[in-house]
Short mmCIF file of the C-alpha atoms (twelve columns), coordinates in Angstrom:
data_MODEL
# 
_entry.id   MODEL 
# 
loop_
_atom_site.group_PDB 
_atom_site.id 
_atom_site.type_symbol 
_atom_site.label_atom_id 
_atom_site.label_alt_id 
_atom_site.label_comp_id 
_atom_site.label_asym_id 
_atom_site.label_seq_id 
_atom_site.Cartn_x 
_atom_site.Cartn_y 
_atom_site.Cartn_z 
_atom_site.pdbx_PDB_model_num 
ATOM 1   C CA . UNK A 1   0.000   0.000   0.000   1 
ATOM 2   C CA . UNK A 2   1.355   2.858   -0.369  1 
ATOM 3   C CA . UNK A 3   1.643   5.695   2.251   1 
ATOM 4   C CA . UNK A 4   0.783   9.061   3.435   1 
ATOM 5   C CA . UNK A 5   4.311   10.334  5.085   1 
ATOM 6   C CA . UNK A 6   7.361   10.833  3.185   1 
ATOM 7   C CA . UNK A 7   9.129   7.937   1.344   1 
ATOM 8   C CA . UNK A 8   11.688  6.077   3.474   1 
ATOM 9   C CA . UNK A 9   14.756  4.926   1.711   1 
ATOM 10  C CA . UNK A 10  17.802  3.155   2.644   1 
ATOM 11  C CA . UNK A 11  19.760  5.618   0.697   1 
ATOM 12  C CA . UNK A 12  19.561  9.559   0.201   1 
ATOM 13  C CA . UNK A 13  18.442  10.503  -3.515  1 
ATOM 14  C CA . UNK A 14  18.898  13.957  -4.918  1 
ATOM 15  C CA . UNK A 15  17.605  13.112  -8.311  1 
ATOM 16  C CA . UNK A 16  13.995  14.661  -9.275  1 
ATOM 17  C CA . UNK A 17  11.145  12.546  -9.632  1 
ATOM 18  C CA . UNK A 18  10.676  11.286  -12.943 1 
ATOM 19  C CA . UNK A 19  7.439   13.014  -14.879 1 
ATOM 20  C CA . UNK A 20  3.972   11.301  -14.774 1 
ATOM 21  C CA . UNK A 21  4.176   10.278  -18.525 1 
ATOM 22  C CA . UNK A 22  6.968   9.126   -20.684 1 
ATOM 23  C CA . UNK A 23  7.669   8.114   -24.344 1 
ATOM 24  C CA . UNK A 24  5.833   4.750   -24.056 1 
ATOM 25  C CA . UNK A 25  2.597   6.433   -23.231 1 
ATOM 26  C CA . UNK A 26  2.561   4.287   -19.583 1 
ATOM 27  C CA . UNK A 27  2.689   6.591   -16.688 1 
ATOM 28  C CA . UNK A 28  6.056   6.614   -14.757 1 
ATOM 29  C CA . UNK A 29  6.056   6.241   -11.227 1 
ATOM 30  C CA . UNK A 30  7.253   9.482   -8.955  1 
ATOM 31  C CA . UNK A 31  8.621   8.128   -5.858  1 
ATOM 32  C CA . UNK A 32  10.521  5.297   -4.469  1 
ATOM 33  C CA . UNK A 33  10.379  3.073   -0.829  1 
ATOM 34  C CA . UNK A 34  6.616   3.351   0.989   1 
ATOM 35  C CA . UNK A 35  4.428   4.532   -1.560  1 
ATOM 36  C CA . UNK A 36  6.359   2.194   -4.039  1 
ATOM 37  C CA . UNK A 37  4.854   -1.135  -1.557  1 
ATOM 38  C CA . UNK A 38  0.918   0.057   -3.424  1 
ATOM 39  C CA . UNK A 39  2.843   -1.972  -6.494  1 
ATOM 40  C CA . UNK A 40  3.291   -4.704  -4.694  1 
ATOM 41  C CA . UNK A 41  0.060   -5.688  -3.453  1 
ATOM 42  C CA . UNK A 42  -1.217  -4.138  -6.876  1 
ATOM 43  C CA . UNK A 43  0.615   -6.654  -8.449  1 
ATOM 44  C CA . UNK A 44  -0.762  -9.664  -6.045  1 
ATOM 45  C CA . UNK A 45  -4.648  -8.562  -6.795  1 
ATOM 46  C CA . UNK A 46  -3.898  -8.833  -10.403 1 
ATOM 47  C CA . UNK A 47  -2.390  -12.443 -10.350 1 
ATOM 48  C CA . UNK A 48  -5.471  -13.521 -8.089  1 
ATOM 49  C CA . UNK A 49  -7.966  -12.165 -10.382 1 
ATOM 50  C CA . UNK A 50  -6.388  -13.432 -13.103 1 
ATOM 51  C CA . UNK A 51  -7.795  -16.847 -14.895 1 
ATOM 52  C CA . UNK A 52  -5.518  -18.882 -13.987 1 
ATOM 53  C CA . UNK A 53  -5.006  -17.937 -10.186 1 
ATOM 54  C CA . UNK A 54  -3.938  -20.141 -7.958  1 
ATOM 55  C CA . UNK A 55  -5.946  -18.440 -4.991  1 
ATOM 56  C CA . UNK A 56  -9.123  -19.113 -6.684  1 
ATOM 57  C CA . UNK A 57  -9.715  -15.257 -7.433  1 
ATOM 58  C CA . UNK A 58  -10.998 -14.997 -4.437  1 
ATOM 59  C CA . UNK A 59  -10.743 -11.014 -3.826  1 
ATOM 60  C CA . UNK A 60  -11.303 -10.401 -7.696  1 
ATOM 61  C CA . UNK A 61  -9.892  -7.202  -8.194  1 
ATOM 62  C CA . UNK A 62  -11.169 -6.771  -11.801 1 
ATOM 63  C CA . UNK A 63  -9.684  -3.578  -11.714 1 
ATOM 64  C CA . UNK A 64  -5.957  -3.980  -10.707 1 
ATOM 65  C CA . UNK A 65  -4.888  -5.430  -13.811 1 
ATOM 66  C CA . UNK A 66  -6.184  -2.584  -16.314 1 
ATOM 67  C CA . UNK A 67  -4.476  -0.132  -13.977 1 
ATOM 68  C CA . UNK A 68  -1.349  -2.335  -13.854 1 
ATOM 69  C CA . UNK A 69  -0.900  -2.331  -17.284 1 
ATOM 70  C CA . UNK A 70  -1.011  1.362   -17.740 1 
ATOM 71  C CA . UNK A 71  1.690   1.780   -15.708 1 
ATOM 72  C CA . UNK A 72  5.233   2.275   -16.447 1 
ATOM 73  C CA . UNK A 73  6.124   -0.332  -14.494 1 
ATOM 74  C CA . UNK A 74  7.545   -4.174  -14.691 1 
ATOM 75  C CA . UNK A 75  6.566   -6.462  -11.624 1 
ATOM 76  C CA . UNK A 76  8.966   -9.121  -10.376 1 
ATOM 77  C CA . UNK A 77  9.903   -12.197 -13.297 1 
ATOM 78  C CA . UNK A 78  9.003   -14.458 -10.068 1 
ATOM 79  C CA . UNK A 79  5.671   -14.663 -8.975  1 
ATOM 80  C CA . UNK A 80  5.460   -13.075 -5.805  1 
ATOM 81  C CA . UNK A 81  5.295   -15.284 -3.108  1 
ATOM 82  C CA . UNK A 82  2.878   -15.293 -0.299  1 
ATOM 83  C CA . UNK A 83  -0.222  -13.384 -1.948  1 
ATOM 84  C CA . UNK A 84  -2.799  -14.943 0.015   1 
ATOM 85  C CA . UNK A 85  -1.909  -12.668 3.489   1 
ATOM 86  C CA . UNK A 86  -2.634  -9.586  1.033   1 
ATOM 87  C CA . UNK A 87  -5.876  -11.443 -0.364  1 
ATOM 88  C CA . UNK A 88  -6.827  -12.375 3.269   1 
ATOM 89  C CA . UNK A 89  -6.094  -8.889  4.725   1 
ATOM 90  C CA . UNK A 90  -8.068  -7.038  1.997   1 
ATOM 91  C CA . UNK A 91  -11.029 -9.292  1.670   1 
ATOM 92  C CA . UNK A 92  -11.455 -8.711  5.481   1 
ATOM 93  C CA . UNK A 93  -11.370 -4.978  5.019   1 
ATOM 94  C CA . UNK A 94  -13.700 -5.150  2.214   1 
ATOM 95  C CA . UNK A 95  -16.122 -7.248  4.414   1 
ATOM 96  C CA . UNK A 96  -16.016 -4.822  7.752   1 
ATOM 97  C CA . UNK A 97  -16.716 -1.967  5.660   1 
ATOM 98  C CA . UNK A 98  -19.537 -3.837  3.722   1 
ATOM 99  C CA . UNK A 99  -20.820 -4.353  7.539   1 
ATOM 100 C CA . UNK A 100 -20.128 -0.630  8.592   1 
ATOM 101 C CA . UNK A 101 -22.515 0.435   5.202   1 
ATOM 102 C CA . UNK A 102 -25.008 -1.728  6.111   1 
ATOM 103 C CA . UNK A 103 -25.479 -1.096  9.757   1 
ATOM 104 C CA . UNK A 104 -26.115 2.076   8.879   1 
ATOM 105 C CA . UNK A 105 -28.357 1.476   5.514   1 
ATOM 106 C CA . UNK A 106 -31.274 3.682   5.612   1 
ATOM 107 C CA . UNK A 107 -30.588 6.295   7.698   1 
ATOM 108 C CA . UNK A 108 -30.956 9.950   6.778   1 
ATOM 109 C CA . UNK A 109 -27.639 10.978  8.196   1 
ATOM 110 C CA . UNK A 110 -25.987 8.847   5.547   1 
ATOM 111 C CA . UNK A 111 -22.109 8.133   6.571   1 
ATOM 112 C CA . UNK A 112 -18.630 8.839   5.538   1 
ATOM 113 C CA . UNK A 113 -15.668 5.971   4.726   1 
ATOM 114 C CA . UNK A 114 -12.151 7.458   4.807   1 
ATOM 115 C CA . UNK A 115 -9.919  5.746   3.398   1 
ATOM 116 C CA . UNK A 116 -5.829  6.707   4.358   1 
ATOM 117 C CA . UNK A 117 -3.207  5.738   2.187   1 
ATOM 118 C CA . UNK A 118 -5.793  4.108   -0.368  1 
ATOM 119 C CA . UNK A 119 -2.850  4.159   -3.288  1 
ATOM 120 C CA . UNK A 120 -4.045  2.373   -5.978  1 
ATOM 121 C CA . UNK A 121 -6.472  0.336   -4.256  1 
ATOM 122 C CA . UNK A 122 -10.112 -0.367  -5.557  1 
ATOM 123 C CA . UNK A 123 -12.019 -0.765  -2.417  1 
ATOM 124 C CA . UNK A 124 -14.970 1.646   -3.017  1 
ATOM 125 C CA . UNK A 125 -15.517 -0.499  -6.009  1 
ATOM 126 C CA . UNK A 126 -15.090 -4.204  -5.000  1 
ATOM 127 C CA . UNK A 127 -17.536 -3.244  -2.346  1 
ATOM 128 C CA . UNK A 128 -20.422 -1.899  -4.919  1 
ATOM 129 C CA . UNK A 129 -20.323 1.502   -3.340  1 
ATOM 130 C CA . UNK A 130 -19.370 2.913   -6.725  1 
ATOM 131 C CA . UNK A 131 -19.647 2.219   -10.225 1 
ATOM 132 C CA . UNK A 132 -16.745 3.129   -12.576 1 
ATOM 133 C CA . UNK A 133 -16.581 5.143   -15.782 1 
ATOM 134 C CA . UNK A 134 -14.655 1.915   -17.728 1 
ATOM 135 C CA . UNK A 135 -18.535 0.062   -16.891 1 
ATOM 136 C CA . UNK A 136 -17.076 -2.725  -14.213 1 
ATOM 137 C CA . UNK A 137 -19.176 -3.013  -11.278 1 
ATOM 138 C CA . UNK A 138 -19.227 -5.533  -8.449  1 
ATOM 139 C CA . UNK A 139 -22.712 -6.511  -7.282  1 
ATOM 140 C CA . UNK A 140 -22.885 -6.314  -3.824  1 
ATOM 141 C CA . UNK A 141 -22.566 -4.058  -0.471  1 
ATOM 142 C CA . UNK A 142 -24.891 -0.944  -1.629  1 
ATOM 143 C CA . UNK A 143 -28.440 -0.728  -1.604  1 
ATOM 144 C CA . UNK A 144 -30.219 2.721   -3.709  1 
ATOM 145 C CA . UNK A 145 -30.809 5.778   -1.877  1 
ATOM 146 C CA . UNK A 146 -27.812 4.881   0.614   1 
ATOM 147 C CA . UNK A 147 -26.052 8.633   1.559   1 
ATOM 148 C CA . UNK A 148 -21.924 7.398   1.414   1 
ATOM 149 C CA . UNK A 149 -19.779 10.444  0.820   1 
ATOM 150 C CA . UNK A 150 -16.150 7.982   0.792   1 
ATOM 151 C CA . UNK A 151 -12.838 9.727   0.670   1 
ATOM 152 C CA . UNK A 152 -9.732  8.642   -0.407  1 
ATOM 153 C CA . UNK A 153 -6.632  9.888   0.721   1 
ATOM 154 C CA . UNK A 154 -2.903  9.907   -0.193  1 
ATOM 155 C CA . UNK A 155 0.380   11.853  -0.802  1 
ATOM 156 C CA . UNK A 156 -0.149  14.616  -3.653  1 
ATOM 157 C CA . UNK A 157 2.482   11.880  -5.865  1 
ATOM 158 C CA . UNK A 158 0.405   8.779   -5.404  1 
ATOM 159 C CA . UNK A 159 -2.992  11.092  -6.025  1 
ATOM 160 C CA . UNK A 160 -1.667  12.026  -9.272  1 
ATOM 161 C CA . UNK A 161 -0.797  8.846   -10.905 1 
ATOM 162 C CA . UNK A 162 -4.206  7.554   -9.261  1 
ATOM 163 C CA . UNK A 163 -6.205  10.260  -11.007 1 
ATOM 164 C CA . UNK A 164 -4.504  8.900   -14.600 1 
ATOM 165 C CA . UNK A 165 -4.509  5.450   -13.670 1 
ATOM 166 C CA . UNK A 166 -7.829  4.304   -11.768 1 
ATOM 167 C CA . UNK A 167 -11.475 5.080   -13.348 1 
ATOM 168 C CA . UNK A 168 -13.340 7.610   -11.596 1 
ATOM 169 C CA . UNK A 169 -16.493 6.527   -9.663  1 
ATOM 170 C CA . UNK A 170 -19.552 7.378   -10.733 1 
ATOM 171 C CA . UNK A 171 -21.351 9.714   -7.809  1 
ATOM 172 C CA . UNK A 172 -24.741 9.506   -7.949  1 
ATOM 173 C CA . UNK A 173 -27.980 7.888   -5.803  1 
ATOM 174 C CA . UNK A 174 -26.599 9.821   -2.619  1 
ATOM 175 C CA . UNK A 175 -23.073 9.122   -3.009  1 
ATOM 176 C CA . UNK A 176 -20.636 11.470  -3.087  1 
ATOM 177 C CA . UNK A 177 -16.356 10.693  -3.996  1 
ATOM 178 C CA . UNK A 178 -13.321 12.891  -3.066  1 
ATOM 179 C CA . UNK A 179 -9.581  12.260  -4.224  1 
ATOM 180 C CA . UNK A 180 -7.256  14.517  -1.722  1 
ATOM 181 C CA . UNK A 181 -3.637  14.801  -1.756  1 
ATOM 182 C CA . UNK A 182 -3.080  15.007  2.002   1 
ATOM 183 C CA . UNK A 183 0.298   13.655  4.398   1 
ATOM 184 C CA . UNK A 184 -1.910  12.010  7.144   1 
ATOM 185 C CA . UNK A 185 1.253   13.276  9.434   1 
ATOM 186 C CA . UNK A 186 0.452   16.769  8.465   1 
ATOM 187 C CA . UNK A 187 -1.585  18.662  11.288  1 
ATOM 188 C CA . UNK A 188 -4.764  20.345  10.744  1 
ATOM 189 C CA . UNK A 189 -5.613  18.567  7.562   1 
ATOM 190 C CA . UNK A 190 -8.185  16.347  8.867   1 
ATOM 191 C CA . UNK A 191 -9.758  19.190  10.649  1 
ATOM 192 C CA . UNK A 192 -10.138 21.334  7.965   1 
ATOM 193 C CA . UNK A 193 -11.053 18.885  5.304   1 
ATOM 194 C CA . UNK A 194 -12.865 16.107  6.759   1 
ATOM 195 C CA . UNK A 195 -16.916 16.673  7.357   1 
ATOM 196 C CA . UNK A 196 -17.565 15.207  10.847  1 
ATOM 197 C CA . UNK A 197 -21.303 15.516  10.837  1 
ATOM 198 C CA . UNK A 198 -21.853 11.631  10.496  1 
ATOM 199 C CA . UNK A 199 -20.950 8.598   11.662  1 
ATOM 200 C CA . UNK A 200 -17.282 7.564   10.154  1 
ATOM 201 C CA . UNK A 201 -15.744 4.921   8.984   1 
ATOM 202 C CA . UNK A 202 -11.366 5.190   8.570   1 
ATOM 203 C CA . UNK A 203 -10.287 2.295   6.681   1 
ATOM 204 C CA . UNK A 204 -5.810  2.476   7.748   1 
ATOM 205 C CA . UNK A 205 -4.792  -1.107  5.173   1 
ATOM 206 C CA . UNK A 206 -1.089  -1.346  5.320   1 
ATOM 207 C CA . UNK A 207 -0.496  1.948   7.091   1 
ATOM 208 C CA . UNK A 208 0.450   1.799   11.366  1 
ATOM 209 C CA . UNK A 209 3.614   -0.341  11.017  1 
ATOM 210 C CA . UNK A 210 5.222   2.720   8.658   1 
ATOM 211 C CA . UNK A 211 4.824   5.197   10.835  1 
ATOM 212 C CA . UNK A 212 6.797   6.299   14.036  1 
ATOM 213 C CA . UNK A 213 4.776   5.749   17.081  1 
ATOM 214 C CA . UNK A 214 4.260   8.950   18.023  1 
ATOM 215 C CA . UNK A 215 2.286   9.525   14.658  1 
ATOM 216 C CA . UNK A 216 0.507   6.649   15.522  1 
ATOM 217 C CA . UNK A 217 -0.832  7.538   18.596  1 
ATOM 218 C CA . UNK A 218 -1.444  11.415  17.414  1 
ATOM 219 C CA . UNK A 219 -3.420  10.287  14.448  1 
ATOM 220 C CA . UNK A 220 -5.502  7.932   16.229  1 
ATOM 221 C CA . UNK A 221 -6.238  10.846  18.974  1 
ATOM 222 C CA . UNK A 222 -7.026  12.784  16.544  1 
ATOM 223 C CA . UNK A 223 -9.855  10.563  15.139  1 
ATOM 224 C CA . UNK A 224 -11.491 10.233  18.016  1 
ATOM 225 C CA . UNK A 225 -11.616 13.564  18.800  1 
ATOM 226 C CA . UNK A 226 -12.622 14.572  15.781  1 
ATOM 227 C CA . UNK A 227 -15.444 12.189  14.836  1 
ATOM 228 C CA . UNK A 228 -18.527 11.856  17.300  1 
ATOM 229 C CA . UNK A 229 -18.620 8.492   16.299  1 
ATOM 230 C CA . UNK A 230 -17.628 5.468   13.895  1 
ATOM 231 C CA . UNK A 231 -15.229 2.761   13.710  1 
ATOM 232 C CA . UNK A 232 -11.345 2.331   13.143  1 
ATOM 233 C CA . UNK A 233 -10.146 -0.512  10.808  1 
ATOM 234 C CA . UNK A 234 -6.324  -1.065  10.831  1 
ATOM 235 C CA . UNK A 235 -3.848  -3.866  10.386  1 
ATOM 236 C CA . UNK A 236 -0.767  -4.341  12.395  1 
ATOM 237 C CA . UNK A 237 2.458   -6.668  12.788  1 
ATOM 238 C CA . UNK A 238 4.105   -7.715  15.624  1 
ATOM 239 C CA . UNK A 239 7.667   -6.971  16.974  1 
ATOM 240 C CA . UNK A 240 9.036   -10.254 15.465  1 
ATOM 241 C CA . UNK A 241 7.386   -9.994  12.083  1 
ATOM 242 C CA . UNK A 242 8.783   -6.130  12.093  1 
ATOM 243 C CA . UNK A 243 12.535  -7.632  13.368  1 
ATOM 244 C CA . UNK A 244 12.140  -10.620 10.089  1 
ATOM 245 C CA . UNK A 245 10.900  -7.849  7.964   1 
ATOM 246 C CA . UNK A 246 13.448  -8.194  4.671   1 
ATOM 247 C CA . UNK A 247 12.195  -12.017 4.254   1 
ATOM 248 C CA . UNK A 248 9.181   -9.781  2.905   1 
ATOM 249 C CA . UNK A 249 11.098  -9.439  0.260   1 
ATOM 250 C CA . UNK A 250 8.254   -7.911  -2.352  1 
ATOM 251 C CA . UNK A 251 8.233   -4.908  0.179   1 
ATOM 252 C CA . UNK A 252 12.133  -5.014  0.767   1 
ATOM 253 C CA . UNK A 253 13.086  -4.514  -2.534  1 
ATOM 254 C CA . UNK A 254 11.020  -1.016  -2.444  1 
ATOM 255 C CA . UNK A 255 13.608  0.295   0.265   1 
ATOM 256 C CA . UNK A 256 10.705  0.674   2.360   1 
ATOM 257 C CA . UNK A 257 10.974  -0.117  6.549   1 
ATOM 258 C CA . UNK A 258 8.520   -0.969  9.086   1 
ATOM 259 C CA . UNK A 259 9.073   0.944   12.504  1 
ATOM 260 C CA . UNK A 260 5.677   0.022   14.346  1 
ATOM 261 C CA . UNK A 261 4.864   -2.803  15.893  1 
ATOM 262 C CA . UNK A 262 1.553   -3.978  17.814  1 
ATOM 263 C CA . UNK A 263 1.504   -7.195  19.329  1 
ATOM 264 C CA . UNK A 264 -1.015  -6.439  21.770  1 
ATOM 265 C CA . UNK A 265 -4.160  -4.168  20.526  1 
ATOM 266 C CA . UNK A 266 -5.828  -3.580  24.080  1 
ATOM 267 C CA . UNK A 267 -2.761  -2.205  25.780  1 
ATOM 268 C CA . UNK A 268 -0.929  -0.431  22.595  1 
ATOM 269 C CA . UNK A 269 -3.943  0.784   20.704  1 
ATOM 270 C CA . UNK A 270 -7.365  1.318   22.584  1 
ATOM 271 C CA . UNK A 271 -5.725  2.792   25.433  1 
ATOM 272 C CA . UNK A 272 -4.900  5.741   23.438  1 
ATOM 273 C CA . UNK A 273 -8.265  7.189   23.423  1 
ATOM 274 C CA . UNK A 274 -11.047 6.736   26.836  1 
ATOM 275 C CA . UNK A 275 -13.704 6.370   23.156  1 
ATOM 276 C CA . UNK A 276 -11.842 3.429   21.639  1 
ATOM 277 C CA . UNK A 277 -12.972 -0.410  22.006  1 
ATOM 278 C CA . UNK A 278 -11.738 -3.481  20.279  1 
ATOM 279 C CA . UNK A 279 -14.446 -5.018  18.613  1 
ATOM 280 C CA . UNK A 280 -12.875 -7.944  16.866  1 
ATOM 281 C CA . UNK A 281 -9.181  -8.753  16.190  1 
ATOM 282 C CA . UNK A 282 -8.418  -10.925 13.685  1 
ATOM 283 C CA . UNK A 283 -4.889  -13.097 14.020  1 
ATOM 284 C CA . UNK A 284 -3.334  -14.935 11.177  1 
ATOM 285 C CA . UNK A 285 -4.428  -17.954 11.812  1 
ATOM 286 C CA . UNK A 286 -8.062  -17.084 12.398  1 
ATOM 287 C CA . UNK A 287 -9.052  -15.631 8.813   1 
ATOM 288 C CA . UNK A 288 -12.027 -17.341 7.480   1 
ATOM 289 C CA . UNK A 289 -10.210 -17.331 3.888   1 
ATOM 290 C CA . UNK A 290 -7.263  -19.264 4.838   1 
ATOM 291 C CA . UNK A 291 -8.267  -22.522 2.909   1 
ATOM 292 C CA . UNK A 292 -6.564  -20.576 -0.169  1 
ATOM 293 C CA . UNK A 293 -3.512  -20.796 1.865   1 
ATOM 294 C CA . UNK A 294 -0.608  -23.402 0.652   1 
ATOM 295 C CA . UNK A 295 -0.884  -26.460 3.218   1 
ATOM 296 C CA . UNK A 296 2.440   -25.444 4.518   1 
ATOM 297 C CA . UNK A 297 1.273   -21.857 5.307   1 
ATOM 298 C CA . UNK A 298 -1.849  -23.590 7.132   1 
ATOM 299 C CA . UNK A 299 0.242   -25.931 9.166   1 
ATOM 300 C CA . UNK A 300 2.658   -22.917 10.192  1 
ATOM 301 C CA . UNK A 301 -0.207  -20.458 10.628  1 
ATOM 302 C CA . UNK A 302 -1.693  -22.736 13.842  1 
ATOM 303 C CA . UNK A 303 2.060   -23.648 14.906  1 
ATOM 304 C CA . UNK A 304 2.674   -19.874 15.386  1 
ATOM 305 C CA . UNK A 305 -0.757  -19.415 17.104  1 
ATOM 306 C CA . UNK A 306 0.765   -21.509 19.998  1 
ATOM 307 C CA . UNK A 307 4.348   -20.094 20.497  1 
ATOM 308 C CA . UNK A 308 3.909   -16.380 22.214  1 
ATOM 309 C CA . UNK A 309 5.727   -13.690 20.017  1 
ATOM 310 C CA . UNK A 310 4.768   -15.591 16.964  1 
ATOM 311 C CA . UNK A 311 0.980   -15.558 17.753  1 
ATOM 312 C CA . UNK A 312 1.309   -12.140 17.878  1 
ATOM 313 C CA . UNK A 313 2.893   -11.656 14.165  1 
ATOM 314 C CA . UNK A 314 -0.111  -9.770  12.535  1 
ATOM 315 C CA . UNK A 315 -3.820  -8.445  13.188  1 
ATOM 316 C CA . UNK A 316 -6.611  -7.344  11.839  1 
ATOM 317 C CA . UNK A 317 -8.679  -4.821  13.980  1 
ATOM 318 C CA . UNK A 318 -11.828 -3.173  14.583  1 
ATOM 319 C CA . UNK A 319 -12.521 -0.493  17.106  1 
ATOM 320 C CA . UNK A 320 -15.632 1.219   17.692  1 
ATOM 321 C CA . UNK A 321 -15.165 5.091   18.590  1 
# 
């Protein structure tokens, strides 16, 4: 995914960003290490939803291939290993926010779905909040007359090469889209640009473990305090996932690094705001999905849910505010 604070590298560069379009007619990607990881998992939606997909297509991003291939960009000869923990993570964002819509289907004070460091990511599609201007439509999530006004939100370089890559939603039955080019470490930003007249729902895929934890507990202060209501979604990785991080080696190539860890939710998250409570946290091992797993991934995914450090690896969470 990629990510709204500046790019971390392992090594200074002084060069300019390449332009957004070059002689091949593909758009050239501006930036290098976090915001270069959106590729990445990009790249893993496309070979699930592809034919002959091993994992079944069972997120089926019908999107993330047309937008690969306008890019000017060449994914990995190998296929990247380990795309089912993407697949898993996403389809159980896509299905909490598909809950979050419908418990509040109906109601006159509609909601609104911000989405932080959404990079190239699909989600107000796969979940049938949106149609898109190329005509491909999932059926499912949203129901007419539904008020949704969802917001995506990235660095001003990722925005750009969304704006000519993805296909812009079509707003219309009470639903409302906004693109902003924002640094979520920025202050005053969500203040001044986020409504906070309805119940909210901030969707943070692939975003905690890059940021310093200070910004992690500002940002999540300043959700709470700025929303009356709503619900956190977020993903995080443990201290010995974060220490075994270059054996993740589609994000280690990027020159990107993971400084957060969470292995325990209750006592590193939801006690940084009296409003916060842990609805559901999701471990490895406990995704309903994980029959798309290899059988060696299955048989290590329940060894690791017994041996303490290694049961706390990864999470997925929910937190009502």
């Amino acid at each position: 995914m990629a990510l709204l604070t500046s790019p971390n590298n392992n090594e200074p560069n002084d060069s300019p960003p390449p332009s957004l379009t070059s002689t091949t007619s593909k758009i050239q990607i501006p930036f290098k290490g976090i915001p270069e990881t959106m590729l990445a998992t990009l790249t893993m939606r496309a070979q699930d939803a592809a034919p002959s997909s091993s994992t079944s297509q069972y997120l089926n991003d019908v999107w993330a291939q047309p937008v690969l291939d306008k890019l000017d960009y060449s994914p990995a000869k190998e296929r990247i290993d380990r795309i089912e923990f993407v697949l898993l993570r996403a389809k159980q964002f896509d299905d909490w926010t598909c809950e979050f819509l419908a418990e509040h289907a109906g109601k006159e004070e509609g909601v609104t779905v911000l989405h932080l460091a959404c990079g190239l990511d699909s989600r107000c599609f796969r979940v049938g909040c949106f149609g898109s201007e190329d005509g491909r439509e999932v059926a499912r999530g949203m129901g007419d007359g539904w008020k949704v006004g969802w917001i995506d939100v990235d660095l001003p370089e990722v925005v750009k090469v969304r704006e000519m890559a993805m296909p812009r939603p079509v707003e219309e039955n009470g639903r409302e889209y906004t693109l902003l080019a924002k640094d979520v470490t920025d202050k005053k930003w969500l203040e001044d640009e986020i409504p906070a007249d309805r119940p909210t729902l901030v969707i943070m895929e692939g975003l905690l473990m890059y940021l310093e934890r200070k910004e992690v507990e500002r940002l999540i202060k300043r959700i709470c305090d700025r929303f009356p209501k709503g619900q956190i979604i977020a993903d995080v990785l443990g201290r010995k996932f974060i220490a075994r991080q270059k054996r993740a080696t589609a994000i280690h190539r990027t020159g990107a690094i993971m400084v957060s860890a969470v292995d325990h939710a209750e006592t590193e998250i939801v006690v940084l705001h009296e409003k916060l409570k842990l609805r559901d946290q999701v471990r490895l091992w406990q995704r309903e999905g994980n029959y798309i797993l290899p059988w060696k991934y299955r048989i290590l995914a329940w060894v690791w849910s017994w041996i303490p450090g290694l049961s706390t690896m990864s999470g997925d969470l929910r937190m009502d505010f």
